[in-house]
C-alpha positions in Angstrom: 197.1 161.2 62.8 194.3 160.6 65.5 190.9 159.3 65.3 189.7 163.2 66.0 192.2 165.1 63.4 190.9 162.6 61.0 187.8 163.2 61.3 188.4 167.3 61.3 190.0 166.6 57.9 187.7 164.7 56.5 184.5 167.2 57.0 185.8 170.0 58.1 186.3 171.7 61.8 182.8 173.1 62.1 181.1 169.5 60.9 183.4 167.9 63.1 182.4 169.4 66.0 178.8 169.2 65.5 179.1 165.5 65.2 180.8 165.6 68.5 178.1 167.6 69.7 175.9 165.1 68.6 177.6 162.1 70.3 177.8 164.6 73.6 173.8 164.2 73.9 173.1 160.9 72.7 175.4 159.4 75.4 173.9 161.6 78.2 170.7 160.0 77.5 168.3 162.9 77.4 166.6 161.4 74.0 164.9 158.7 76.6 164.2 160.7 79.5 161.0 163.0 80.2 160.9 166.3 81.1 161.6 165.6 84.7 165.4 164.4 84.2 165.9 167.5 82.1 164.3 170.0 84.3 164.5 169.2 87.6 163.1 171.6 90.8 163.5 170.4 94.5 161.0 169.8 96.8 160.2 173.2 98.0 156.7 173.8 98.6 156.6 177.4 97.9 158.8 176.8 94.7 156.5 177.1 91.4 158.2 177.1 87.5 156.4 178.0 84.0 158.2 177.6 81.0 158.1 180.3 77.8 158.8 178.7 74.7 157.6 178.6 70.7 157.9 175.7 68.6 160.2 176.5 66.0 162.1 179.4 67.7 164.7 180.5 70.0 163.2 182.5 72.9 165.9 184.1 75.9 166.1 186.9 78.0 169.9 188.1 77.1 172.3 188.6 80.0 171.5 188.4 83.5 172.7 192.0 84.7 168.9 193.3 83.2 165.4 193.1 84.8 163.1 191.4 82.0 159.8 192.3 83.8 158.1 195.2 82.7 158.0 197.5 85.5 154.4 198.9 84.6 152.8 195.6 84.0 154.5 192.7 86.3 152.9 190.0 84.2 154.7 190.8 80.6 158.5 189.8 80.2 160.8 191.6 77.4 162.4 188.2 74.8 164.3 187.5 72.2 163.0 185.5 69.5 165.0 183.6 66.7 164.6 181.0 64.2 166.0 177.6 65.8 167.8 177.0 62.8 169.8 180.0 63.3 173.9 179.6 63.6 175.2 182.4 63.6 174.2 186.4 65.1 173.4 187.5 61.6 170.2 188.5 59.8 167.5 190.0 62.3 166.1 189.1 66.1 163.0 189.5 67.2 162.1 191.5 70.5 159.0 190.8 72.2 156.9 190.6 74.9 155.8 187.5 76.5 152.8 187.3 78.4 153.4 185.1 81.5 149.2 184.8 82.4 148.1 183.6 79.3 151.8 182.5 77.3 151.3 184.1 74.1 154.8 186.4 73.0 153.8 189.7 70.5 157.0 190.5 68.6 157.2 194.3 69.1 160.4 195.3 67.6 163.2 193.9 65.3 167.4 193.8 65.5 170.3 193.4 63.9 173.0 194.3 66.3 172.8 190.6 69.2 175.1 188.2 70.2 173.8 185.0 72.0 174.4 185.8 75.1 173.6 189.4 75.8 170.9 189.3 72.9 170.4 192.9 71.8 170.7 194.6 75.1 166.8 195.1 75.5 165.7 196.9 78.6 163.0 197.9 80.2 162.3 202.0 80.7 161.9 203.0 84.1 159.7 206.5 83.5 157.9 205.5 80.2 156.4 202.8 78.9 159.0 201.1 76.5 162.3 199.3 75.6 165.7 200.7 75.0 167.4 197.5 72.4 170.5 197.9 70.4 170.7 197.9 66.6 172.8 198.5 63.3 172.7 202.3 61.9 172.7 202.1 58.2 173.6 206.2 57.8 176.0 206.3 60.2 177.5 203.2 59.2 177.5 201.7 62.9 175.5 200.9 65.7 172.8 202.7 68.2 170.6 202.6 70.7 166.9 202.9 69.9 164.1 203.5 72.0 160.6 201.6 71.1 157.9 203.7 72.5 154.3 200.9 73.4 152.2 203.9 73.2 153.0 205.2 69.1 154.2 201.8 68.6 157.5 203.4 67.0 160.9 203.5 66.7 163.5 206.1 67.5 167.3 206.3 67.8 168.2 207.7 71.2 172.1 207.4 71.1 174.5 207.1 68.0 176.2 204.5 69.7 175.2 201.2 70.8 174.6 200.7 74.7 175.9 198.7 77.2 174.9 199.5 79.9 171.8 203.1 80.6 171.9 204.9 84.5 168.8 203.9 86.4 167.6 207.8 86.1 167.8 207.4 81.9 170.4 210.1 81.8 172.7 208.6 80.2 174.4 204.5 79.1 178.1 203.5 78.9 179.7 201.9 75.5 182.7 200.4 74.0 183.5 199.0 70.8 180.8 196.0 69.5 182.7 195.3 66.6 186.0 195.0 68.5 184.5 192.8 71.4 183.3 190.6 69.0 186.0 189.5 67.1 188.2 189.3 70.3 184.8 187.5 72.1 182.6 186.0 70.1 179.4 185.8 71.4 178.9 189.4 73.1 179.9 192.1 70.5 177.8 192.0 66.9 179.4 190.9 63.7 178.0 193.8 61.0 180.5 196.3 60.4 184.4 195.1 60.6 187.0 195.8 63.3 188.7 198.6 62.0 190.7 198.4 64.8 192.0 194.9 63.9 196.0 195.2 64.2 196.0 197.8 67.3 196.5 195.9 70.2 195.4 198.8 72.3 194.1 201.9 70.4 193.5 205.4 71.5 190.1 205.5 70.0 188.3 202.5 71.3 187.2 201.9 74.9 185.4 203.2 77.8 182.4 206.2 76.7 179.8 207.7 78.2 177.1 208.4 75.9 174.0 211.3 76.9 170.5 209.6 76.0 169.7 213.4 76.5 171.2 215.2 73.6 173.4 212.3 72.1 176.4 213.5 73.2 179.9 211.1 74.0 183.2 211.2 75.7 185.6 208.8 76.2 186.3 208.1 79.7 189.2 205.8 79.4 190.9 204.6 76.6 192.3 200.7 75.7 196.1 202.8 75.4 195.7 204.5 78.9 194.3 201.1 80.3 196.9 199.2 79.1 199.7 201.9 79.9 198.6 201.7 84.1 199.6 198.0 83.9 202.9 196.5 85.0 203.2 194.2 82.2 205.9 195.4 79.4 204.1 193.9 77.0 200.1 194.3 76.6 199.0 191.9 73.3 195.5 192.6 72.2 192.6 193.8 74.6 189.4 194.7 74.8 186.7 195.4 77.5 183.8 194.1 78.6 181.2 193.3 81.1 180.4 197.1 82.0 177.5 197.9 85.0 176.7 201.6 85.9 176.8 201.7 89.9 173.0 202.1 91.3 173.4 205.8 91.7 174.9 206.4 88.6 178.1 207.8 90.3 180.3 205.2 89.1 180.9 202.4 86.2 182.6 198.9 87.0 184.4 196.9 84.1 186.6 194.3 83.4 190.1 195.4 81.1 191.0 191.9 79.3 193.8 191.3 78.3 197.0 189.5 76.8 200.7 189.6 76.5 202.6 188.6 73.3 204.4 185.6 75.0 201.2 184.2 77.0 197.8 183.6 74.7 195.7 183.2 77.6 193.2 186.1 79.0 193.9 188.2 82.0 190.6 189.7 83.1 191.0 192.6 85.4 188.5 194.3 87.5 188.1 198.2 87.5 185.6 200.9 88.5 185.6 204.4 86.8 184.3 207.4 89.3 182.7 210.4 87.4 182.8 212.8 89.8 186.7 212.1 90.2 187.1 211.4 86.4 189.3 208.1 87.5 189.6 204.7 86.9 191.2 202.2 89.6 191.8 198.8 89.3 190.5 196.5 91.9 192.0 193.4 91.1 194.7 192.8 89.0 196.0 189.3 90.5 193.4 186.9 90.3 191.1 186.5 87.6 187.8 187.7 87.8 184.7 186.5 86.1 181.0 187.8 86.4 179.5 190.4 88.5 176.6 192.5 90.5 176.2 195.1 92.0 175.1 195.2 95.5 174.5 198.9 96.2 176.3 202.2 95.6 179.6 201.0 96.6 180.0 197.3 96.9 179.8 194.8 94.1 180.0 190.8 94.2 182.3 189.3 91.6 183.2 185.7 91.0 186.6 185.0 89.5 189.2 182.0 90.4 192.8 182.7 91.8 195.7 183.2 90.0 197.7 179.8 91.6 195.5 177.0 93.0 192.8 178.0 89.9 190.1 178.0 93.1 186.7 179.5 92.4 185.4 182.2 94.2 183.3 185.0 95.3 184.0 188.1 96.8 182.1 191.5 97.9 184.8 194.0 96.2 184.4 198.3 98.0 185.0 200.3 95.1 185.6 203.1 97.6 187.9 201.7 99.7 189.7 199.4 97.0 189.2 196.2 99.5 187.7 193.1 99.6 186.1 190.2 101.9 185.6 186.2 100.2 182.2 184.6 100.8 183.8 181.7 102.2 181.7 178.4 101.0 182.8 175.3 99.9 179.5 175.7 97.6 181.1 178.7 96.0 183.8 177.0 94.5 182.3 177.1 91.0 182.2 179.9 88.7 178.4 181.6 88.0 176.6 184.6 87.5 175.6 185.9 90.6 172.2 188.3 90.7 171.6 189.8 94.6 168.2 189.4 96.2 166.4 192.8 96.6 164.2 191.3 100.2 166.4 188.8 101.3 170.5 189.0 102.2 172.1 186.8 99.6 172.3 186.4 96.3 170.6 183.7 93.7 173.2 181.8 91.2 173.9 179.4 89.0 176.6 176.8 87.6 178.0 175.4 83.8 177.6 172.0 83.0 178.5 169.1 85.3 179.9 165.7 83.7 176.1 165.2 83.0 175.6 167.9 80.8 173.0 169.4 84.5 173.2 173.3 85.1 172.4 173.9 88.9 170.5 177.4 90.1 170.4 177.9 93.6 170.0 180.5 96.5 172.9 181.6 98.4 171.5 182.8 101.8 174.5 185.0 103.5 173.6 183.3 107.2 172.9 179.8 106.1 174.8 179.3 102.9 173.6 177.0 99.8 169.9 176.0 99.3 169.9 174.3 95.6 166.8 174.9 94.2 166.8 173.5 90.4 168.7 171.6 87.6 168.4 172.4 84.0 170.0 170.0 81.3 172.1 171.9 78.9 171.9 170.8 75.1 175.8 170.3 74.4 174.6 170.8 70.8 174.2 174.7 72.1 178.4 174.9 72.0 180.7 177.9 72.0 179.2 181.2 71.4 175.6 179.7 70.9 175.9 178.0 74.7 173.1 178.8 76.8 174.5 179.8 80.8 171.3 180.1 82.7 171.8 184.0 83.3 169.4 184.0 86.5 167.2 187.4 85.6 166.1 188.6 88.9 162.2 190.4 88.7 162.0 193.9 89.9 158.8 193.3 90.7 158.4 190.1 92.7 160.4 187.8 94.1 160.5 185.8 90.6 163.7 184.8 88.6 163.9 184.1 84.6 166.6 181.4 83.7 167.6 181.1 79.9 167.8 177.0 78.9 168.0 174.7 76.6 166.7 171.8 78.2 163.8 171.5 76.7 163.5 170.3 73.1 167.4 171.4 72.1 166.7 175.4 71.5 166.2 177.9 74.0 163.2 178.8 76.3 162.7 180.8 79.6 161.8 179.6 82.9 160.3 181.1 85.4 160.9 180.2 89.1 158.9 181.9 91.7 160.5 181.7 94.6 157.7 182.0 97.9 160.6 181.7 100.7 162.6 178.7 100.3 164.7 179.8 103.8 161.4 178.0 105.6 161.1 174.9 103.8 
């Protein structure tokens, strides 16, 4: 028996793993270093960073595919807020709004349908002052959307099924089974009502809908049973999907198809876009394995994957129209991320996992001159598995500004916020 199964029997997988943990960030040091080591911005003159944080709490954005500033005042960003104690995505979230003038957060709203790391799906409404956030339906035994209006300071459910995705126009959002996704990937579905799909590698019932926030209304686009039957594989093991992004123009709806064969127990992620008007899905990329995502503008996307034989990282601008793609060739690029385009520039803004050193790197990615790093955040390996913080860069639609989720301050989570100026003329 070894030194680690040992310890694993001894007190248990969980404790075991903390204590790990705990070794992890003792031996990186961080306990003697100052806030510099563990936040660290280069020297770029136009470059400025605040912090949001509470004492005894949890605060983050979510996922980075949603705008967190409030598109009728540029100075309030929509949080999550959580006990630091908290383990597990049970019990309720707070949603709130942080003031970035004067740093005080006013919870607004509360959940019980997050994850930790897409929080509750809380966004923004583009026509009315408000939020759309996810959360648990006691009568109809399920999740929802809900609306929180600023103005009557109220409530509403506005779909009968939980969102992953709302059209820029409000019209309508895209879903898929929570409960399924989070049993197959812990850390983006919610954990309230059971999978009663567990057993069905690919069922009928479950997987791509479109869901009216006019009259409440949904249809299933594409099923897990019709995805899995367009495959060449024999075999399909479980699946699920995730990672869904309605197209800018609402005409179409990218998303990944993951899946697994019964002799392999490793992931295939798969890349598709569904086209309303033609009422069709294509798959994009089937070969290599694809990762994270943006889009760029009605038609293109960026995604970041790494290739089915030499396991290279990369980044490619995928035509959902043509079917085609080009790579962003950049030694730079190597490394997975979450990529989040820039709105005034022509590039894209990024970030990294941990290095050997526990240090998360953000940077710019200008599409003439390539890389420009622009900060390191440490990353608390006591923040492990589905609790692990990515940096999820949050780009402003209101300023040039970008919202990082982090834990490298104090060992919970806070949110930074980097103003960019122009770092192309430092």
């Amino acid at each position: 028996m070894t030194i680690k199964s040992a310890v694993k029997a001894l007190v248990g997988a969980r404790r075991a793993r903390d204590l790990r943990a705990m070794v992890q960030f003792f031996s990186a040091g961080q306990i003697w270093r100052g806030r510099d080591a563990r936040l660290q911005v280069f020297d770029f003159p136009k470059v400025s960073i605040n912090v949001i944080q509470e004492r005894d709490s949890h605060v983050f954005c979510g996922y980075y595919d949603i705008a967190p500033d409030n598109p009728f005042n540029p100075d309030e960003v929509l949080v999550h807020l959580l006990d630091r104690r908290a383990r597990k995505a049970e019990g309720e979230i707070l949603l709130c709004v942080a003031n970035i003038k004067d740093g005080s957060i006013a919870p607004l709203a509360s959940s019980k349908a997050w994850c930790w790391q897409m929080g509750s799906r809380a966004r923004w409404g583009a026509t009315k002052e408000g939020f759309y956030y996810n959360d648990c339906h006691p009568v109809l035994g399920g999740y929802c959307c809900k609306w929180f209006d600023r103005n009557s300071k109220m409530s509403d459910v506005v779909a009968p099924k939980a969102l992953y995705d709302i059209s820029r126009d409000e019209a309508f959002g895209v879903s898929t089974d929570f409960s399924r996704l989070d049993r197959l990937r812990p850390g983006y579905g919610y954990c309230n009502y059971p999978d009663g799909t567990q057993g069905d590698y690919a069922p009928n019932g479950v997987g791509l809908e479109r869901v009216s926030l006019i009259d409440g209304s949904t249809s299933m686009l594409i099923s897990l049973e019709e995805l899995s039957s367009m495959l060449p594989e024999s075999c399909i093991g479980e699946s699920y999907i995730n990672h869904i992004a309605i197209s800018p123009n609402g005409k179409r709806v990218m998303f990944f198809f993951i899946w697994t064969t019964e002799q392999s127990p490793g992931w295939k992620a798969t890349l598709w876009v569904y086209d309303f008007a033609l009422e069709k899905a294509r798959c994009l990329e089937n070969n290599d394995q694809v990762s994270h995502y943006s889009w760029i503008d009605d038609e293109k996307m960026i995604v970041t994957g790494v290739t089915a034989g030499e396991r290279k990282g990369f980044y490619r601008v995928y035509d959902s129209v043509s079917g085609g793609y080009e790579t962003i060739r950049s030694e730079s690029l190597a490394r997975d991320g979450h990529p989040t385009i820039s709105r005034l520039w022509r590039g894209f803004y990024s970030d990294t996992y941990p290095d050997d050193e526990y240090m998360q790197s953000f940077f710019f990615f200008d599409m003439e001159s390539g890389c420009l790093p622009i900060a390191r955040f440490f990353h608390d390996p006591r923040m492990y598995g589905e609790r692990r913080c990515d940096l999820h860069p949050h780009y402003f639609r209101s300023s040039e500004t970008v919202a990082l989720d982090t834990t490298c301050l104090g060992g919970k989570r806070s949110v930074a916020l980097i103003r960019m100026g122009d770092v192309r003329e430092s």
